[in-house]
N, C-alpha and C positions, 0 to 999 in steps of 0.2 A: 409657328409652323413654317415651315421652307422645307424645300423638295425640288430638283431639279426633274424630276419625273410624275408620273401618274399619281393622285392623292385618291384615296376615298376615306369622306369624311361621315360620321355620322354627327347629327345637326338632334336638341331634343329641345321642346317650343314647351312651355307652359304660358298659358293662354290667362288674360286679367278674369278676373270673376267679370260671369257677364259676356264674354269676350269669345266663346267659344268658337262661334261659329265664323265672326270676323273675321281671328285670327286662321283659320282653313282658307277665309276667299283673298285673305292682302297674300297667306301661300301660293295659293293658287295664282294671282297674279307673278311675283314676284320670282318663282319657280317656272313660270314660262320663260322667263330671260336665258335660265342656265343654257339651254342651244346654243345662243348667242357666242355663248362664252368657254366653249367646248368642251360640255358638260353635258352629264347625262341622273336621272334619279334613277338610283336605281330599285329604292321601295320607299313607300310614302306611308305609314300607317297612321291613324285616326285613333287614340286611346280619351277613356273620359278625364281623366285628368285626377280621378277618385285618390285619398292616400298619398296626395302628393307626386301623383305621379304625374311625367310631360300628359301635356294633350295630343303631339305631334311627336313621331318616330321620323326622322328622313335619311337616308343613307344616298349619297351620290358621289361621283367620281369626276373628278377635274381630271384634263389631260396635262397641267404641272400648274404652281407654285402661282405663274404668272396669269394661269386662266383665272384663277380663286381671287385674285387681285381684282384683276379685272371689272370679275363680276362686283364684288364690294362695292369695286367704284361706281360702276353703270349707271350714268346720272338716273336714266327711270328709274331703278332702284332705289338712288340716296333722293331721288323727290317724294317718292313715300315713308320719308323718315318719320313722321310726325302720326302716319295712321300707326305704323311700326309700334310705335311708342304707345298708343294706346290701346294697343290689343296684344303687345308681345310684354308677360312679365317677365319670364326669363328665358333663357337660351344657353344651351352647352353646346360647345360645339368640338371635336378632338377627331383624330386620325383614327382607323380604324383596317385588317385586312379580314378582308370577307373568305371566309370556309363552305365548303361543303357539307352537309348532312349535319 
């Protein structure tokens, strides 16, 4: 991904068996950073994860390329690598332009 301008990305968490709940509070942590990093969520939803589906919906918007970096890097963030790991089994993550109705 690179973008010299605005990104909005949508982010989809499937959570370890077990892990559900976990994985919402290491979000919750880790999703407060985005401010920092001049970033905003712009919807968070909660799904059970039934059929294979994520557990987490997250859609948020970087102001460029360099902020998304950033954040990645955010040592708070990469010292929670290892809860990461065991409450996150997967992750998509891809560019996305948000519509009306």
């Amino acid at each position: 991904m690179s973008s010299d301008g605005p990104l909005t990305l949508c982010c989809l968490l499937w959570a370890r068996p077990g892990n559900e709940a976990d994985l919402s509070a290491y979000e919750d942590t880790v999703l407060a950073l985005l401010v920092d990093h001049g970033a905003q969520i712009v919807h968070r939803a909660v799904a059970g994860g039934a059929g294979g589906q994520p557990h987490e919906v997250q859609v948020y918007r970087f102001g460029s390329q360099a902020d998304l970096d950033g954040y990645l890097a955010d040592p708070r963030r990469t010292a929670l690598a290892a809860e990461r790991e065991r409450v996150v089994e997967r992750t998509e993550l891809f560019p996305v332009t948000l519509r009306e109705g």
